[in-house]
LUMVO-539314 format. One line per 2 residues: for each residue x, y, z of C-alpha. Coordinates in Angstrom, 3 decimals. Layout:
BEGIN
X Y Z ~ ...
***
This chain:
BEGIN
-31.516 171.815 -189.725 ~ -29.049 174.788 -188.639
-28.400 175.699 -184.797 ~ -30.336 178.884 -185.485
-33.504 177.350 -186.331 ~ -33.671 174.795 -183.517
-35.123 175.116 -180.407 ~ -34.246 172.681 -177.579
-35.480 172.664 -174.012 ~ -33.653 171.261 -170.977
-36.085 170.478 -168.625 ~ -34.744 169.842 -164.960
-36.987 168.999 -161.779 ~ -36.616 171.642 -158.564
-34.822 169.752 -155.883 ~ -36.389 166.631 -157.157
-36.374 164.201 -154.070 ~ -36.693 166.661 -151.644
-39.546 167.995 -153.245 ~ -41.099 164.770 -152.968
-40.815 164.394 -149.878 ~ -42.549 167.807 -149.308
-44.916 166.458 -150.539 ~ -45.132 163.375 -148.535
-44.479 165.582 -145.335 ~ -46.038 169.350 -146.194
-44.928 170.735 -142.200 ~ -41.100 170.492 -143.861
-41.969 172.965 -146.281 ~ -39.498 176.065 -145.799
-37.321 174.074 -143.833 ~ -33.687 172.834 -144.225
-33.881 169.148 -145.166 ~ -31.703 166.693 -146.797
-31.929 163.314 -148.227 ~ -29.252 160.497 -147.534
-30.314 158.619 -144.618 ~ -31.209 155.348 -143.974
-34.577 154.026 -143.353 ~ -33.274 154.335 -139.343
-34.128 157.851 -139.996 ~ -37.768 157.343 -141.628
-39.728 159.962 -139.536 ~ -41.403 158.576 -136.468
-45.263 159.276 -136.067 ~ -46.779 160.169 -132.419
-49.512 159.278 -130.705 ~ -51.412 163.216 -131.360
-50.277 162.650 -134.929 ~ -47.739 164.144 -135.457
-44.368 163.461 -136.392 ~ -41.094 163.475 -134.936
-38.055 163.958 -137.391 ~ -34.362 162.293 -137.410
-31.963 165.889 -137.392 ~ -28.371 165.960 -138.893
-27.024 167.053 -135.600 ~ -27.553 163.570 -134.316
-26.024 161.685 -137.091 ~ -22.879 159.908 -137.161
-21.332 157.797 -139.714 ~ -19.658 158.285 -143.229
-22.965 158.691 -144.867 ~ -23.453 161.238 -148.539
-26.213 163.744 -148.948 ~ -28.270 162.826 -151.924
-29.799 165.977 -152.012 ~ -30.893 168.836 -150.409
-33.817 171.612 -150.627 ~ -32.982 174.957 -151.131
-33.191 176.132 -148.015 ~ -30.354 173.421 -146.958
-28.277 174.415 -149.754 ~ -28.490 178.232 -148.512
-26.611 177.035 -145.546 ~ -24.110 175.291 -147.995
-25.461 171.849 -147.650 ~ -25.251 170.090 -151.249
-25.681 167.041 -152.786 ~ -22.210 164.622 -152.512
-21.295 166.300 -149.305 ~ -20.294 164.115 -146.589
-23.169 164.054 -143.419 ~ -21.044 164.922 -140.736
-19.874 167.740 -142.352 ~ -23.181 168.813 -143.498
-24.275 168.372 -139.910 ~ -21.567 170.718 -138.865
-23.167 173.323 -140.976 ~ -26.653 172.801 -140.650
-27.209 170.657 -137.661 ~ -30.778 171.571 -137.203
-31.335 170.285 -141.127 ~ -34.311 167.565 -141.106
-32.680 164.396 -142.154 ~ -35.188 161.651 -144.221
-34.220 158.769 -145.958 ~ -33.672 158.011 -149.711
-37.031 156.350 -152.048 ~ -35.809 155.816 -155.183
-39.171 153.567 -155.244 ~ -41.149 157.412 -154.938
-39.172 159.434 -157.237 ~ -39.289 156.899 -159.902
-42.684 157.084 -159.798 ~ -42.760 160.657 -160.024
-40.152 160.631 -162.997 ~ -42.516 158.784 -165.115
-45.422 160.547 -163.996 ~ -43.909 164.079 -165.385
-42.127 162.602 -168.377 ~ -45.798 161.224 -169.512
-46.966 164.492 -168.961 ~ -44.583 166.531 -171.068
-44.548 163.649 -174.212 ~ -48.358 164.482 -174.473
-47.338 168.253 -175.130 ~ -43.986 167.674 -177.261
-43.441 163.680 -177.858 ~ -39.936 164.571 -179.010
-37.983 163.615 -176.078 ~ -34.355 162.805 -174.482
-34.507 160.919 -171.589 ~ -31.390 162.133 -169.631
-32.293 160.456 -165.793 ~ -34.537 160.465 -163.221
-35.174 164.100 -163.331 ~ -34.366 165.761 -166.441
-34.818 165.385 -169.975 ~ -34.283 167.878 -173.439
-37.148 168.306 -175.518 ~ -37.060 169.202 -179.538
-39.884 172.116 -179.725 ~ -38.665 173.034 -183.483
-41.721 171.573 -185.140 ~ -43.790 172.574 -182.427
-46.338 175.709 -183.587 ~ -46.496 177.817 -180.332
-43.806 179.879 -179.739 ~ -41.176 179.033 -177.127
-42.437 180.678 -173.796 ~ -45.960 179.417 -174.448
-44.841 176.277 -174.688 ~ -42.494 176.614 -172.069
-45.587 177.749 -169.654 ~ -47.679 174.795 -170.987
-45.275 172.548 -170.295 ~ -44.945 173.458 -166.420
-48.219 173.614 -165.883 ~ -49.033 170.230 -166.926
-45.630 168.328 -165.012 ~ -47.383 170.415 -162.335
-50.815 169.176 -162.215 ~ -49.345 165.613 -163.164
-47.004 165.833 -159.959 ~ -47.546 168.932 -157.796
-44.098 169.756 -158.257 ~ -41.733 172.676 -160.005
-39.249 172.280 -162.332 ~ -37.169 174.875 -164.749
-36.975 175.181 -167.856 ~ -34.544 176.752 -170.055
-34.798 177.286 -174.271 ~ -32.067 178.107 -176.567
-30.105 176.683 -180.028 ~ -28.818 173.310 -178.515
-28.939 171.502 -175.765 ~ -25.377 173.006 -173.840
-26.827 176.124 -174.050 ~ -30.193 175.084 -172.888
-29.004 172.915 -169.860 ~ -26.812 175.974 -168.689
-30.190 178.260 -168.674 ~ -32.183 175.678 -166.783
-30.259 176.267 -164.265 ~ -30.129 180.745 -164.612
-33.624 180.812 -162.563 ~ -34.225 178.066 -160.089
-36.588 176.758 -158.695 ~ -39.966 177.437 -160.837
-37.713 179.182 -163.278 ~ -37.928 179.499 -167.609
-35.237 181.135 -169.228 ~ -35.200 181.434 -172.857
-31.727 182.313 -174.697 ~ -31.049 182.935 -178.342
-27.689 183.063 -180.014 ~ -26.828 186.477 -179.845
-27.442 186.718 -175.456 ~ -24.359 184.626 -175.581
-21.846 187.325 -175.121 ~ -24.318 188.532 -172.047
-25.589 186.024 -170.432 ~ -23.576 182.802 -170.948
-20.097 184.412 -171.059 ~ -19.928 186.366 -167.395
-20.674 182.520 -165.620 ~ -18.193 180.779 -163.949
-16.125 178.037 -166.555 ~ -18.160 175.083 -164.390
-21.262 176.334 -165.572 ~ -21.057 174.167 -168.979
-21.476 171.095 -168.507 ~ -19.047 168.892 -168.450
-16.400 171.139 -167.330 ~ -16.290 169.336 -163.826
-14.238 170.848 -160.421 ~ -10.813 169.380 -161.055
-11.145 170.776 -165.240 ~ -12.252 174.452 -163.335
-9.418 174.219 -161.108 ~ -6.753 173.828 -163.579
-8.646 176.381 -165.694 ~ -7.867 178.582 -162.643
-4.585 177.805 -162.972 ~ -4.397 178.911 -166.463
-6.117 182.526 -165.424 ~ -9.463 181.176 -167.074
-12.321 181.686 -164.452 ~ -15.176 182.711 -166.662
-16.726 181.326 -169.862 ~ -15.660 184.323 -171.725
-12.492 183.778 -171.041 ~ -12.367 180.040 -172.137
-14.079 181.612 -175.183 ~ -11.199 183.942 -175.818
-8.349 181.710 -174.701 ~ -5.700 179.758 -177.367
-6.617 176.709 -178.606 ~ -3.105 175.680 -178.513
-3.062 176.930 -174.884 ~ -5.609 174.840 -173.640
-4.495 171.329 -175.863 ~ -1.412 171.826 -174.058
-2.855 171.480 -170.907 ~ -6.164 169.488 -171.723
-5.086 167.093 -174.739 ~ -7.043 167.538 -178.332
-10.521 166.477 -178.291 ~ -11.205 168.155 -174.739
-9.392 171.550 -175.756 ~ -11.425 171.414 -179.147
-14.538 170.880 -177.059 ~ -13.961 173.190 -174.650
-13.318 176.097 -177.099 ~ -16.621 174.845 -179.037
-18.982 174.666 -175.735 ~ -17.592 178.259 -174.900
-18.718 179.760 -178.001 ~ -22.011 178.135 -177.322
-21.149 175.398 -180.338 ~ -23.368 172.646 -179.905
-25.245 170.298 -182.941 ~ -26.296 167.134 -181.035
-29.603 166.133 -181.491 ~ -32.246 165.224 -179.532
-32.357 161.945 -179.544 ~ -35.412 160.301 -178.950
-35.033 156.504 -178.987 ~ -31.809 154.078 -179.669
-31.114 150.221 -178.416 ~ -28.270 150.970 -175.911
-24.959 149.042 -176.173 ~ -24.892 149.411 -172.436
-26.388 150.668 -169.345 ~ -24.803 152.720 -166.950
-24.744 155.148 -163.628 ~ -21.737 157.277 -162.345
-21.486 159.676 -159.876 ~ -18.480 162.723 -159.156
-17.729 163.426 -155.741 ~ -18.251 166.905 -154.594
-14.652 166.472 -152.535 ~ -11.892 163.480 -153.505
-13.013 159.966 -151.310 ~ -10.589 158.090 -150.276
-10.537 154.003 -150.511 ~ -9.836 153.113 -147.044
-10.392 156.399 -145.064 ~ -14.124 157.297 -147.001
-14.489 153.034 -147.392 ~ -18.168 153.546 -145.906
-19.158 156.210 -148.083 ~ -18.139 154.636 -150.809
-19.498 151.006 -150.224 ~ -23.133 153.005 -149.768
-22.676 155.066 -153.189 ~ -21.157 152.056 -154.810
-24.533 149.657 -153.543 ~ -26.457 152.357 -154.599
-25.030 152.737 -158.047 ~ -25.546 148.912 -158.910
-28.736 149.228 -157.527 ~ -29.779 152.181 -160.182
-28.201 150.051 -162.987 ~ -31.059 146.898 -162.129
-33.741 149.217 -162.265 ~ -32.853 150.478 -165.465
-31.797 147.387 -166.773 ~ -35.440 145.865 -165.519
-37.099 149.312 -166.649 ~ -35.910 148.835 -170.094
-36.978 145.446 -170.196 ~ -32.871 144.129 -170.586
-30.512 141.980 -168.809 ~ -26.331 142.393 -169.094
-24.032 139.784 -169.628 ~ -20.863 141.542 -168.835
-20.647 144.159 -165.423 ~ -17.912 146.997 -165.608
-17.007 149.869 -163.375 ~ -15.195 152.741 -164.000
-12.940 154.863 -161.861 ~ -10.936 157.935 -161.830
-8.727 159.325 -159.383 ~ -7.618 162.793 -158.301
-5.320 163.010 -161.012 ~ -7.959 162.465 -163.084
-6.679 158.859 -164.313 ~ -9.334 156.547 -165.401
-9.688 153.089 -165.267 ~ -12.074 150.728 -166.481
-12.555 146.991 -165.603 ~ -14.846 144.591 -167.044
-16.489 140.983 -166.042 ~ -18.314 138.400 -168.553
-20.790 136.452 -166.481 ~ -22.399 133.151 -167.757
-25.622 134.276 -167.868 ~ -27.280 137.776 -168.447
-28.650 139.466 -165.128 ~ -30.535 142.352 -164.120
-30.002 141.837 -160.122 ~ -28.721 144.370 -157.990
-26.748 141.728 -155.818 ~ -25.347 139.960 -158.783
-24.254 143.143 -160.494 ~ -22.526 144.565 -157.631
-21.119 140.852 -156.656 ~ -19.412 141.005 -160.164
-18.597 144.909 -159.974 ~ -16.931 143.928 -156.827
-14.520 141.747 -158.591 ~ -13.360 144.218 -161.173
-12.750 146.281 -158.122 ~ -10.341 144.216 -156.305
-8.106 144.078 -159.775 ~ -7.338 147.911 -159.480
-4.715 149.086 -156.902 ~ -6.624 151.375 -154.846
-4.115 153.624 -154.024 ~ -5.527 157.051 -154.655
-8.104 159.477 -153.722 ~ -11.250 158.780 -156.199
-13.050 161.550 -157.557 ~ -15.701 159.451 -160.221
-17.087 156.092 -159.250 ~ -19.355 154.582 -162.005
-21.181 150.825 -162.393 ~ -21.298 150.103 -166.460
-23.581 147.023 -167.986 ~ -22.913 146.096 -171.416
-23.783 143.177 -174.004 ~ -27.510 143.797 -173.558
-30.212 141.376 -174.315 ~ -34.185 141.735 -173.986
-36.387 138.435 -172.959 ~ -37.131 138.420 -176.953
-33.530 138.199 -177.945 ~ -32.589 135.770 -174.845
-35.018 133.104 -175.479 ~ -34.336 133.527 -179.501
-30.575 133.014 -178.801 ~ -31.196 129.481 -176.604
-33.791 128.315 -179.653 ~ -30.849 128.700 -181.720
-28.221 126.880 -179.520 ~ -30.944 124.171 -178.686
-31.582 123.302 -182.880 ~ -27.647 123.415 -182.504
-27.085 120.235 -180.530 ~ -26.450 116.935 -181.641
-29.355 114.992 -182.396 ~ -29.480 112.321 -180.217
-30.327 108.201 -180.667
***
């Protein structure tokens, strides 16, 4: 099927956790809040019942925001930033703690919702996913409207939608109208709509790739569009450069896909600013417990365990490393994944700044396959007298 006659929704949840826990706590609505804490900072309920809130102003630590709503992020409060300086700019910001318990819920409630409307789905995380509408009758914005109505009434909560070719294109116009926003793009509003936004809009073109683009007198997506391929493998290597030409012109044929056995599990995260090992050590040591802690419940979610625990790193120069670690027997515990995680950590010099931190599972097994495996090694042993 052609990129012309495709139509692919990004779907993306408005300020997913927060919006939660709006929901959860409907007095914060309008109000700066941000998710990071711990549960120290679980709201405190008085005797007239009411309740009294943890603020950023009195936090101290090395904590990261999770996320924020969008009144928070009007003050410049995102997700990644460190508290303190968060609380510098919004010390009056409501401060809750993170449920990953709660928004999981919430995930699957609006994911069943959608696959009832258009089953052909790409699970892409805990609060977005693209959807294949090409054999789908109704035409895009009905659908579109159908769509957020029912992740509405399944969840009492927004998201935005955007519709377009592929999925690059539809990811970028998810993100054209939030919150509560639906966007549809065809090929030909490239030139005006996609090509005046900033480079980072496309994702995968991450702060450190916009920066040098700077460099390079590329700020907009037009101009990536229009720059020399040679130019840019010079600087960015071949298969980037080719990429990044391709994503400009809004070249995109993946498909949705809706169901494959992984080869591994994973979760990574990019700093919003460069962390450094020893001077950032608690605010990495959080995101790096919560990382392995993500991994289990997908592994568990999935119905898989791991035999071999990896993380993945890369530094302000944008260097990457990978370790790896085969255990003896497959696991989907948060403890034992970040015990082993831990000790491909201490075999890389950390040295530099980190901008990427990332927790990788691999050599996956379900229950099926594990007890199959030790049948076969138990008909393998020596008969004994």
């Amino acid at each position: 099927m052609g990129i012309l006659q495709r139509r692919i929704a990004h779907l993306d949840m408005d300020a997913f956790y927060a919006s939660v826990e709006l929901l959860r706590y409907p007095e914060l609505k309008g109000l700066p809040v941000v998710i990071g804490g711990s549960r120290d900072h679980s709201p405190e309920l008085l005797t007239d019942g009411s309740r009294r809130f943890a603020h950023l102003r009195d936090y101290v630590g090395r904590g990261v925001i999770t996320t924020s709503t969008y009144e928070a992020r009007a003050l410049g409060v995102f997700s990644g930033m460190g508290m303190m300086k968060a609380a510098r700019l919004a010390p009056e910001a409501v401060l809750l703690p993170v449920d990953f318990a709660a928004y999981r819920h919430f995930s699957r409630l609006f994911k069943s919702a959608v696959a009832a409307i258009a089953p052909e789905i790409e699970d892409r995380g805990i609060d977005e996913i693209y959807i294949d509408l090409s054999k789908l009758a109704e035409d895009s914005a009905t659908l579109a409207r159908h769509i957020k109505q029912a992740v509405r009434d399944a969840t009492g909560l927004g998201c935005s939608i955007g519709i377009s070719p592929n999925k690059l294109l539809s990811k970028i116009a998810s993100d054209l109208e939030k919150p509560d926003g639906l966007t549809l793009l065809e090929a030909e509003d490239i030139k005006t709509r996609i090509w005046p936004l900033p480079a980072r809009k496309i994702n995968g073109i991450g702060p450190r790739a916009a920066e040098k683009l700077a460099g390079l007198g590329i700020a907009t997506i037009a101009e990536l569009a229009a720059a020399d391929p040679a130019r840019l493998q010079e600087h960015f290597g071949p298969g980037y450069a080719a990429w990044l030409h391709a994503a400009a012109r809004g070249i995109d044929e993946r498909p949705v896909v809706t169901h494959s056995e992984p080869r591994s599990i994973s979760r990574e995260t990019t700093f919003e600013r460069d962390l450094h090992p020893r001077l950032d050590r608690d605010a990495l040591s959080t995101i790096f417990t919560e990382l392995c802690a993500q991994v289990a419940e997908d592994l568990r979610r999935k119905g898989y365990r791991a035999r071999t625990i990896g993380i993945k790193l890369r530094f302000e120069d944008f260097r990457t490393v990978t370790r790896d670690l085969s255990l003896p027997n497959a696991t989907a515990d948060a403890a034992t994944i970040r015990r082993a995680a831990t000790e491909c950590l201490r075999r890389v010099p950390l040295e530099s700044r980190l901008r990427l931190l990332g927790v990788r599972t691999s050599k996956l097994a379900t229950h099926d396959e594990r007890v199959a495996d030790a049948a076969a090694a138990q008909e393998e042993l020596p008969l004994q007298d």
